[in-house]
N, C-alpha and C positions, 0 to 999 in steps of 0.2 A: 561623227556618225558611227555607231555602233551596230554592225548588220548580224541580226539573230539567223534568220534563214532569208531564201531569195525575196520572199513578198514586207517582211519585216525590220524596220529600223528604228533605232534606238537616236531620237534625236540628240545634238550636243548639248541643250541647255537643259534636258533631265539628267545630265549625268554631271557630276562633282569631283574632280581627283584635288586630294593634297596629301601631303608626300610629310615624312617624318624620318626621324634616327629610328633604325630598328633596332629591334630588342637581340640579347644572345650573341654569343663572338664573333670576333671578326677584325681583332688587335684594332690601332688606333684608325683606319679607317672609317670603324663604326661610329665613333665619337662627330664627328665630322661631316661626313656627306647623309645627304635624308632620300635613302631610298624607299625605305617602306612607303607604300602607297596606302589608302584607304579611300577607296571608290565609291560614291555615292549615288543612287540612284531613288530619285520622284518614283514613285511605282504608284502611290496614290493617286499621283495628279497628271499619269502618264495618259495622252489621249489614246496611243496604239495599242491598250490593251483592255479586254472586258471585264464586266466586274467578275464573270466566273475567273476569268483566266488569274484575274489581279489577287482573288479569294485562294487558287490552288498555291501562286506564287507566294501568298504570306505562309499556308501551309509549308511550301516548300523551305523558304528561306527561315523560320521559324527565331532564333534569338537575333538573327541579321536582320530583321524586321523593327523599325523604331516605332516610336510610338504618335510619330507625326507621319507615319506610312513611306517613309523613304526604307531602302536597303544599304547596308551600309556594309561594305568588303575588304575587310584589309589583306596585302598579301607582301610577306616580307621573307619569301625564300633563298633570293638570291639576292646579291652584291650589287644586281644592277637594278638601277631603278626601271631604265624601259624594258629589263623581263618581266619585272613587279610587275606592271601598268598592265602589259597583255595579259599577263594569271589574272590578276581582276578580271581583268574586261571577259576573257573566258570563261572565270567563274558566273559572272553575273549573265552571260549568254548562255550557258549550259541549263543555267536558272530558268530563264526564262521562255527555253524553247522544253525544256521539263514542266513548264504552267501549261504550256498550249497545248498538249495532247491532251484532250480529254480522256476519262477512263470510262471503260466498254463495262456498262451497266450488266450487272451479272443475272444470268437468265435463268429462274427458281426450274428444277428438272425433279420429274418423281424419281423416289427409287425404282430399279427392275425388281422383277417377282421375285427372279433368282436371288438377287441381293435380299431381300427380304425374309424370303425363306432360310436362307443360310444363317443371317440371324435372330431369328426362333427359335433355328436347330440348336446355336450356339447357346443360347439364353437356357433354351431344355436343361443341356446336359450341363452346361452350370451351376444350375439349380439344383439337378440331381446330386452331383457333387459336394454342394454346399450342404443339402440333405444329408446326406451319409456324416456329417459331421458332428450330429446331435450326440449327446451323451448317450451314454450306455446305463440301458433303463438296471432296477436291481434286477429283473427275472433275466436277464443274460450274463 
């Protein structure tokens, strides 16, 4: 059981861990034990989540997003495999409490007068500017 926030859990049969040699040095240890994790996760077929939230979740997760609607996380920073296992699991919970906020619909505002007068005035004397830039007729 994977807990997002107080009200939300992340059951065990949506999630997937198997474990690999990780890539990069690490003398013959690396050869040998399989710490890298790569964490799997149903997001498609997750009941706890809606389909906006599941919709921002694919935004979020973007190439970690497969094509049968799982997330897929691998993390191979460290030596040990159970530090592996909690980065995942924190990645994909960061993820998923980053779906559930929705975003605050932006509220259309007019300009003020001020603002708008300021640029006219600017737009004026721009133009006047750009004006004085004409060639120089032959009677001058």
């Amino acid at each position: 059981m994977l807990w997002i926030n107080d009200t939300l859990a992340i059951a065990d049969w949506e999630l997937t861990e198997s474990f690999t040699r990780a890539q990069g040095p690490g003398g013959q240890n690396v050869n040998k034990v399989s710490t890298a994790v790569e964490l799997r996760f149903e997001a498609e077929r997750s009941p706890n989540l809606t389909t906006a939230q599941k919709a921002r979740l694919k935004r979020i997760a973007g190439r970690k997003w497969t094509l049968d609607g799982a997330i897929v996380i691998r993390a191979e920073e460290t030596r040990s495999q159970l530090r592996n296992r909690e980065l995942a699991r924190e990645r994909l919970a960061g993820m998923i409490r980053e779906a559930l906020v929705a975003p605050k619909r932006r509220v259309a505002t007019k300009p003020t007068l001020g603002s708008q007068r300021r640029r006219l005035k600017a737009k004026a004397i721009r133009g006047e500017v750009k004006s004085l830039r004409g060639t120089i007729g032959e009677d001058e």
